[in-house]
C-alpha positions in Angstrom: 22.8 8.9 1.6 22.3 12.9 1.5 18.7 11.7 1.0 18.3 9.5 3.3 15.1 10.4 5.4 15.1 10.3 9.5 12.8 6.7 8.9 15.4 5.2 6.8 18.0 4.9 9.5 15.7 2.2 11.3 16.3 -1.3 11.0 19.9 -0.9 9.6 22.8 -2.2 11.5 25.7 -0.3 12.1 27.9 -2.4 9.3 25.0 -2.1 6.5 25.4 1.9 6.5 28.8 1.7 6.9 28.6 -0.1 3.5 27.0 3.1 1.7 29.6 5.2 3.2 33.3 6.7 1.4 36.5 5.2 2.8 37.0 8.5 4.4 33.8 8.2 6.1 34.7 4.7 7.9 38.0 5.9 8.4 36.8 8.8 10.6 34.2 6.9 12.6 35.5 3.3 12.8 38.5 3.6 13.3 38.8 7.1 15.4 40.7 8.7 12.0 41.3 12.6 11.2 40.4 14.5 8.0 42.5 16.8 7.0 41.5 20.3 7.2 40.1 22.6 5.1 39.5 20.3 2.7 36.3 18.5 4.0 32.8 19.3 3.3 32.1 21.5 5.8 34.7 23.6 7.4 33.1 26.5 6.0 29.3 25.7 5.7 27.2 29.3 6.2 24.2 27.1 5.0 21.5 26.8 7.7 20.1 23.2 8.9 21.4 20.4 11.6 24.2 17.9 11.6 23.0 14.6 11.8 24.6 10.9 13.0 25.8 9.3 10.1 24.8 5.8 11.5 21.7 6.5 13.5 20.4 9.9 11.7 20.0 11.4 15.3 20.8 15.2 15.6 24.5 16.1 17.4 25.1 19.8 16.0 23.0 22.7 14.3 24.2 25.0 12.3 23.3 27.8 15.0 25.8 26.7 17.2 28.0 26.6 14.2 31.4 29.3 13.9 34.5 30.0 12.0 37.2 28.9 14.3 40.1 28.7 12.2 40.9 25.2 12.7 39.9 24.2 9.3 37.1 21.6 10.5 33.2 22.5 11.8 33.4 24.0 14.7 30.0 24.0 17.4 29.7 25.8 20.5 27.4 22.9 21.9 25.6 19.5 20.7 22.1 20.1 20.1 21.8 17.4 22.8 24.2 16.8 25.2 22.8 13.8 25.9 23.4 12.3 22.0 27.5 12.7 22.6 30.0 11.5 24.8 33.0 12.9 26.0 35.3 10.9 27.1 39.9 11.2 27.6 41.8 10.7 24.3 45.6 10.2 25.5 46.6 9.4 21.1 49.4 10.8 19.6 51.3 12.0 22.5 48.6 14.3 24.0 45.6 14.6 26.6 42.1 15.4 25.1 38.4 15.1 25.1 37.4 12.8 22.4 33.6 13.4 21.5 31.8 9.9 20.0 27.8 9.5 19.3 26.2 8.0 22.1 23.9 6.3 19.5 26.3 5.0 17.6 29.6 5.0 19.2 31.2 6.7 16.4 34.4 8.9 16.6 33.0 12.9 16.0 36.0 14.8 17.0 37.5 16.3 19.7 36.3 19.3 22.3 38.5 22.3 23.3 38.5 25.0 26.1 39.1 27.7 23.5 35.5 28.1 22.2 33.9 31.7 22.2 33.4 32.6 26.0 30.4 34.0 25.8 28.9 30.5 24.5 30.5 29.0 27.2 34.2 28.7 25.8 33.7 25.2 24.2 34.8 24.6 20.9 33.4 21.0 19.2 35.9 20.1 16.6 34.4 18.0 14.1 35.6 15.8 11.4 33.0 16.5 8.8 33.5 13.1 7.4 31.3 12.1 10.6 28.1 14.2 9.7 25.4 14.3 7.2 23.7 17.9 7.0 20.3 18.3 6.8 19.7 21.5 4.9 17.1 24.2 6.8 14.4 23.7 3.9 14.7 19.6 3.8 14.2 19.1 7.3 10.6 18.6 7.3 11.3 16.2 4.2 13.7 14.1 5.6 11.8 13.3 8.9 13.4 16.4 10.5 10.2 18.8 10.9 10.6 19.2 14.4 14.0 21.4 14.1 12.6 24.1 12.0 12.0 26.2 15.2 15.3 26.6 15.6 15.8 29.1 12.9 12.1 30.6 12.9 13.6 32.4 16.3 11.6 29.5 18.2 12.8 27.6 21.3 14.9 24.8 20.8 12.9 21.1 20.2 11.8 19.2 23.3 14.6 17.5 24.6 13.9 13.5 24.1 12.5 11.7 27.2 13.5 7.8 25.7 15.7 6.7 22.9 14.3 4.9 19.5 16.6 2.4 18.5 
């Protein structure tokens, strides 16, 4: 699946790439799980590329946004796309928060925080890596991802999408 290329997503139901993915992996996003921290995949990427949907391939989180919170999951200041997540009240375990899902997918991400860095707007994404596939910075053009080089050539981000492909 770490090869799998933007195209190869279409066509696939939910349950035939849950199939290809680790126990942890439908855990996570079927059934609203946690990893445990520090001791996922990428709690302390410094690589540069974007996080991707691990159902639908679409782009949730880039690496730019990316920072060391301490938490011991990926932390993001923002989605690449507000519009590809959803926020919505977790009340679980005895507490109140905002539980972030893919809009594409419905997946369970993680949850969002008011303790992010202010000066990005004081967010802080907390996400189960377990939920992403990374696109590396130099396989983004191979994998169907060309379009989100700009982002670390010190372009503008990507035109935000006008319609979904499903």
């Amino acid at each position: 699946m770490n090869d799998w290329k933007k195209e190869d997503y279409k066509g696939k139901s939910k349950e035939e790439i849950a199939e290809t993915l680790t126990p942890e992996q439908r855990q996570v996003t079927l059934k609203n799980g946690t990893e445990r921290p520090f001791a996922n995949a990428y709690h302390d990427n410094r690589a540069e590329g974007i996080y991707v949907d691990l159902y639908t391939g679409e782009p949730l989180f880039s690496s730019k946004d990316q920072f060391q919170s301490g938490c011991g999951w990926p932390s993001f200041t923002k989605p690449l796309n507000q519009e590809e997540v959803v926020e919505r009240v977790d009340r679980s375990h005895g507490m109140i928060r905002q539980e972030v899902r893919s809009q594409g997918s419905d997946a369970h991400l993680g949850h969002v925080f008011p303790d992010g860095p202010k000066a990005q707007g004081g967010l802080r994404y907390c996400i189960n890596s377990a939920a992403l596939r990374f696109v590396p910075r130099q396989d983004l053009e191979r994998l169907g991802y060309g379009e989100y080089k700009v982002l670390f050539e010190g372009g503008a981000e990507p035109e935000k999408r006008k319609d979904r492909e499903d």
